[in-house]
N, C-alpha and C positions, 0 to 999 in steps of 0.2 A: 878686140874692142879698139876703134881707132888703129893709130901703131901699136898698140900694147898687145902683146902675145899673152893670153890670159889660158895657163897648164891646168885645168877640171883634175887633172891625176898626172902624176910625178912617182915615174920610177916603181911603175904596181909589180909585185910579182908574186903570187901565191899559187898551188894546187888547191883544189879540191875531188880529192878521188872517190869513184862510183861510191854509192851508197852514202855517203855522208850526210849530215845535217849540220846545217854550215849559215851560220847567221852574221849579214854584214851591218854594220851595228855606225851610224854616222849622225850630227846632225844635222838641220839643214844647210845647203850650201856647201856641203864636205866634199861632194865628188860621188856621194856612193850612188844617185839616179845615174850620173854618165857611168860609172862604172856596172849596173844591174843592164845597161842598154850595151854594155859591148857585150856581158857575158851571157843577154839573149839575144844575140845578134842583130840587134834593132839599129846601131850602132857604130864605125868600125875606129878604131884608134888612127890617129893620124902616126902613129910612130910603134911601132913594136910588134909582137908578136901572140894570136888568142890562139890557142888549141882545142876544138871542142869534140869529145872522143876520139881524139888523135888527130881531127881532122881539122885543119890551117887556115882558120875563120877569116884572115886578116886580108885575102888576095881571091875570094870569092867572088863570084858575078851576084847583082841583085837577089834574080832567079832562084840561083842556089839557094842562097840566104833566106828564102821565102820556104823554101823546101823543107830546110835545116828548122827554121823556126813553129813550122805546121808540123812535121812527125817525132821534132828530138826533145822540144823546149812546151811544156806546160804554163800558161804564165796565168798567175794568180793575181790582180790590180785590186789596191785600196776600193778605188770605185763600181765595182761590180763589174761594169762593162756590156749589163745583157741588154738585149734589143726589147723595147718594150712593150713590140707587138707581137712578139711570139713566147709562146708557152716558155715553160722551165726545159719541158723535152726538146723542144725546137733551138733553146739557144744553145743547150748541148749537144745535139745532134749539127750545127752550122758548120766548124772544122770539120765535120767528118764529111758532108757532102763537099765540101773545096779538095779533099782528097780524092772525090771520086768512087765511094765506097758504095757497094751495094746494098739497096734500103735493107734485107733483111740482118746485111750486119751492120749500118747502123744504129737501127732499132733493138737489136741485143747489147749492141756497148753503151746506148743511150742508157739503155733499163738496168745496167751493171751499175752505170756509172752514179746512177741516182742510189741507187741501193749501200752503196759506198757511203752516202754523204746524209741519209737517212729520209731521203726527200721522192722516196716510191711514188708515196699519197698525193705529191702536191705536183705530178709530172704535169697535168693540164694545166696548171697555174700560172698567171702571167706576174710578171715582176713586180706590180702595183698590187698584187694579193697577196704578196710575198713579206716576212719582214725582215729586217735588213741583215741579220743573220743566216736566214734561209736563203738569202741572193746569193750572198756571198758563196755555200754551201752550193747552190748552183753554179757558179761561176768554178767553184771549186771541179764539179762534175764534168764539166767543156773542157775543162784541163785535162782533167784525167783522160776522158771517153777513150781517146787513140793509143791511151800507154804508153804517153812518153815516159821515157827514161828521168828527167830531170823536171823537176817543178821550181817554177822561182817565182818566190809569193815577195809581190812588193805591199807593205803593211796591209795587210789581209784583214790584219783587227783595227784599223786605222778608223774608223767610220761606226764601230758597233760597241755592244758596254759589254762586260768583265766575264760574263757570264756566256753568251754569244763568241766573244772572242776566245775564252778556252774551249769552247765545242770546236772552232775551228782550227784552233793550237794542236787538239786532242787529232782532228782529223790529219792534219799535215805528219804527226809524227805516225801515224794509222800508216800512212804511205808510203813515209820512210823505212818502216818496219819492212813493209812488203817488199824493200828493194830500191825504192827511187830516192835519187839522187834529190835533198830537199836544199834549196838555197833562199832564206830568208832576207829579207831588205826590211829593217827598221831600226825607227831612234829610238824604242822602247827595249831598254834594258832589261827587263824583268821577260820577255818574251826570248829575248835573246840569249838568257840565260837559260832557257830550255833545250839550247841545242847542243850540236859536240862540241862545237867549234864558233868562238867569235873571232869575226876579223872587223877589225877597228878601220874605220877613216877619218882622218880629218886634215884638213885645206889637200884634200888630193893626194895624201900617205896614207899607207895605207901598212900596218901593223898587224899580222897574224898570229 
């Protein structure tokens, strides 16, 4: 800013190993959005060091980066994120055609992936027949579809009421059960409190 050198994060250094439920817990202005973008590689630190299943996040080409975050990283956004001209099937199935997948295995992870999230019936549905819960639930399903290893839900229940948001509390830990690596982003403590693991930030510390 100007001459001022303004540090988003100072001195972060934490694991999170496979399988965990790992909730980073800030409020706003703390650091923890830059911090949710390096650790979905949206992002890269000007000074240190990311390892994302061993592999050296921090000295990556674009490209790579593009790769890493289509088959490793599931990401789950407050805002939904779906296109509002295609069905619920259709915005789950969109990664998976960027990867190149053949429609009839799209079509089987699409139909998996909905069945996961409870949303079979509403596969023709478009986003505006939808309610904001069931988006979400979709948006939930685009994540999964390809099995990434890791999902990082930035406030998932951000947007929806009490009741909706622990359907999709109940989902996130559904899939941690299964095996994936679940990484939560919220200022809501009561949601955070549902996981293994809080790591705390604030003015860009960050306390595990």
């Amino acid at each position: 800013m100007g001459e001022n050198c303004l540090h988003a994060l100072t001195n972060v250094s934490f694991t999170i190993p496979k399988g965990e439920f790992a909730a980073i817990v800030g409020a706003s202005g703390s650091g923890k959005t830059t911090l949710m973008n390096i650790i979905g590689c949206l992002d890269t630190a000007t000074r240190g060091e990311y390892f994302l299943d061993g592999e050296k996040i921090s000295s990556l080409s674009q490209n790579r980066l593009s790769v890493i975050r289509n088959e490793k990283i599931g990401f789950v956004f407050q805002g939904f994120n779906l296109i509002p001209t295609l069905t619920a099937a259709e915005n789950v199935e969109l990664p998976l055609i960027y990867r190149r997948m053949r429609r009839a295995e799209r079509t089987e992870l699409v139909k998996n992936a909905l069945e996961l999230v409870g949303l079979s019936s509403r596969a023709e549905h478009k986003p505006n027949q939808l309610s904001g819960g069931q988006q979400q639930r979709v948006a939930i399903a685009r994540a999964i579809a390809a099995c990434p290893p890791v999902i990082l839900a930035d406030e998932p229940c951000g947007n929806l009421d009490s009741r909706s948001g622990g359907i999709i509390m109940d989902i996130l830990h559904s899939l941690n059960k299964s095996g994936k690596t679940v990484v939560l982003i919220t200022h809501d403590d009561n949601a955070a409190r549902t996981a293994e693991r809080i790591i705390r930030i604030k003015d860009g510390v960050v306390s595990a």
